[in-house]
Each structure stands twice: as structure tokens, then as C-alpha cells.
C-alpha positions in Angstrom: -19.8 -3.9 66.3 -18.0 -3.5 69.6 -17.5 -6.8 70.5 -16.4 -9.1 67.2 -15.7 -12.7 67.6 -14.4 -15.1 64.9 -15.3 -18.7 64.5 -14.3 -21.5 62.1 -14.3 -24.8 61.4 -11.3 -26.8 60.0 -9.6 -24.8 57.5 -11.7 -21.9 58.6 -10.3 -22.7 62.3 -6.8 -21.9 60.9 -8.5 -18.6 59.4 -10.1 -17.6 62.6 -6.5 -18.2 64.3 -5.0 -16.5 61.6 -7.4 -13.3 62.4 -7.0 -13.7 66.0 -3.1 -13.8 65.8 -2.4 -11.2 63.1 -4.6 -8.2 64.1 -3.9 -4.8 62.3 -0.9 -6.7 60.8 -0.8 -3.8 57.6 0.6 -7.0 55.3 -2.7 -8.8 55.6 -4.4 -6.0 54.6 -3.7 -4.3 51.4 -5.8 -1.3 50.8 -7.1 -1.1 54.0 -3.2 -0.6 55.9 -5.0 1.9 58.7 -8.3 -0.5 59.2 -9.2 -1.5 62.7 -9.1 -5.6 61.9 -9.5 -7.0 65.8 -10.9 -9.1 67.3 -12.7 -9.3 70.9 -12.3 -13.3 70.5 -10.6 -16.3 68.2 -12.9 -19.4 68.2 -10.4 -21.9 65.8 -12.7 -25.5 66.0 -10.0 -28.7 64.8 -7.7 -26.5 62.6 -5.0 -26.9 61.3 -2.0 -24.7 63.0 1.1 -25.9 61.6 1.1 -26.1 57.5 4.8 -27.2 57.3 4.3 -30.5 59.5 7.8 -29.5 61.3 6.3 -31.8 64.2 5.8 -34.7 61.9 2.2 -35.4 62.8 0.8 -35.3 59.9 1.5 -37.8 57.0 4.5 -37.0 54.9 2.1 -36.3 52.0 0.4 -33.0 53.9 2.5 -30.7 52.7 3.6 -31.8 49.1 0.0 -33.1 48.5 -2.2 -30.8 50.2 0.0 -27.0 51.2 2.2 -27.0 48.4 0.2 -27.0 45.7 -3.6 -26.2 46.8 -3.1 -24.0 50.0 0.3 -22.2 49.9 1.0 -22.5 46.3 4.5 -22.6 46.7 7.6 -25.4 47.3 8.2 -25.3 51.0 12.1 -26.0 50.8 12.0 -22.9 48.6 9.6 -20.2 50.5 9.5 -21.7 53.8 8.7 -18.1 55.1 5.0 -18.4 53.2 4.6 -21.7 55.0 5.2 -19.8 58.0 3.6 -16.9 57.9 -0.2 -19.0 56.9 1.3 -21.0 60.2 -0.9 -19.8 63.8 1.7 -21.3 65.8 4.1 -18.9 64.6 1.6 -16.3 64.5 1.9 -16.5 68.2 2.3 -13.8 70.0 1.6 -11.6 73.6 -1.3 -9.3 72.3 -3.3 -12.4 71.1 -7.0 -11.9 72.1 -9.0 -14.5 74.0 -9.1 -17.7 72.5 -11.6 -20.6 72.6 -10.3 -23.7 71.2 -12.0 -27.1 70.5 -11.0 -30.2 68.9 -11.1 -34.4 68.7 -8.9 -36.4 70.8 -9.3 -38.7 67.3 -9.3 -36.4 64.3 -7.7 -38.0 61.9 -6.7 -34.7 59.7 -6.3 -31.7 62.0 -4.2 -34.1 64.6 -5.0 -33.2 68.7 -1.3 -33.3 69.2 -1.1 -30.0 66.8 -4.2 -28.9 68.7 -2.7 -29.1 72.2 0.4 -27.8 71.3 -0.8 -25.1 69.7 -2.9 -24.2 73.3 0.3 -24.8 75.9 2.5 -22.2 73.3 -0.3 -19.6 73.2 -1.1 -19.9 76.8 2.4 -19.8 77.8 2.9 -16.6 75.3 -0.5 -14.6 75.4 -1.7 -12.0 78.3 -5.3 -13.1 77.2 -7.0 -16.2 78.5 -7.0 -19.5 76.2 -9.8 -21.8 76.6 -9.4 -25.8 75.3 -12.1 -28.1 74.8 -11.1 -31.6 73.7 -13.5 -34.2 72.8 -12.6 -37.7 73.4 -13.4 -40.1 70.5 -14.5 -36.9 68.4 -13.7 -37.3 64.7 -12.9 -34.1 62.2 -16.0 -31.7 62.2 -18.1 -33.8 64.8 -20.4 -31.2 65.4 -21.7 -31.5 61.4 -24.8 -33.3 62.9 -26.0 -32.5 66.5 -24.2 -35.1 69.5 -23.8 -34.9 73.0 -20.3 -33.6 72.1 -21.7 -30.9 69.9 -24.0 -30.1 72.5 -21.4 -30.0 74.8 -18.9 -27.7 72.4 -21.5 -24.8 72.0 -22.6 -24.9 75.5 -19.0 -24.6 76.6 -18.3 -21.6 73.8 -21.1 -19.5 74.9 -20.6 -19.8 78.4 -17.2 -18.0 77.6 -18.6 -15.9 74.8 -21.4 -14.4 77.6 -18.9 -14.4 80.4 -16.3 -12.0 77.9 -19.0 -10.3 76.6 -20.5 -9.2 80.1 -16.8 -8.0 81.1 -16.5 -5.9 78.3 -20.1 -3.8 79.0 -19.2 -3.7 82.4 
């Protein structure tokens, strides 16, 4: 209970940044205001860390298609601030855990471009390491099935799982 790490895939990638980036945030939650919600680590596999497409990487259908009326539930133009606040990359901040991150230098729904910038702002921002893995020729949730590259991806996560994990008992 002393060490809690959270992992996700795809839309749960953007929910494991989410818990990474807004710990103890009292608006996130209700009920529980005084509730210890950190975490020791963020594991976010090929999320999605932008959900207003302000760097125009996904199609222009991704936000009046997919976040405006499944995800966010709201018109962008008229509550960007919702759009923002479900955003990781503005989530950003200096008291970020550790992060690992993974993703596919060809995902064709959580683009690598997001990915990697996502990484370069939270490593230039955050007193905690950040970890990237990136894949080449790895599509959307290509560890489904086991590959070399999923191989590859858990290896790499538990090597930096143990390695935190040892610091904080030592």
C-alpha cells in the first residue's frame, strides 16, 4: 500500500496520466477532498494526451466525433476549460511522479507525435524522472497478443518498476 503505481492502456493511459498529474487535486475527488490519492508511479501505454487536437494531429473529426459527444460531453468552442482540464499535457506540472511511458512509432489513433510531445513537456517541467519507450512499427495496443515488442515493453517497465521500488525501501 506504500508503493502504488498506475497503469493503462489507451484511454486508460490518459487515466493513469490523469492520476499521475492531478494527485490530491480536492476537484477530482468529491467526498473524499482530504484522501491521500498518490501515486509512487504513472504508467500511460499509447494514450491519448491532448483531447482538444490544438496540435492538429489527429483527424478533424476527433474532437466533434469522438470528445465532444462520447468523452467530454460538451461543445469544445463552448467549455474549452473541460477539454482542458481531461487534457495530461495541461495537467503538467513540477510535483508529477515518475513516469513510464510507451507507445507506437505507427499508432494510428493515439498519434506518437502527441506521445513525444507529451514526454519532452513533462520532462522539461517535472523534478521526477520520465521514462519513454517507443516502438517502431508498433500499432494501437500492440501488446494485445504477446511480440517481441511486448516482450520488450514489460521487460523495460519492470526494470524501472524494481529499480523505484528498491529506492523507496532503501
Amino acid at each position: 500500500p506504500g508503493f502504488v503505481v498506475v497503469a493503462g492502456g489507451s484511454a486508460g493511459g490518459q487515466l493513469a496520466a490523469m492520476m499521475g498529474l492531478t494527485e490530491n487535486d480536492a476537484r477530482y475527488q468529491p467526498g473524499f477532498e482530504d484522501a491521500d490519492t498518490s501515486v509512487q508511479m504513472a504508467v500511460p501505454l499509447y494514450g491519448i494526451y491532448d483531447m482538444t487536437n490544438r496540435m492538429g494531429l489527429q483527424s478533424k473529426q476527433f474532437v466533434p466525433l469522438l470528445m465532444e459527444p462520447m468523452v467530454i460531453k460538451a461543445f469544445l468552442d463552448d467549455e474549452p476549460e473541460k477539454f482542458a482540464d481531461a487534457s495530461p499535457i495541461d495537467r503538467i506540472n513540477a510535483d508529477a511522479p515518475p513516469f513510464v511511458i510507451a507507445q507506437g512509432d505507427k499508432d494510428t489513433l493515439a498519434p506518437v507525435e502527441e506521445a513525444r510531445a507529451f514526454v519532452e513537456q513533462l520532462a522539461a517541467t517535472a523534478s521526477s524522472p520520465v521514462v519513454y519507450f517507443e516502438f517502431p512499427g508498433a500499432q494501437h495496443i500492440f501488446d494485445l497478443g504477446y511480440s517481441h515488442q511486448s516482450a520488450q515493453m514489460i521487460e523495460g517497465i519492470l526494470s524501472v518498476l524494481e529499480a523505484h521500488l528498491a529506492a523507496a525501501r532503501s
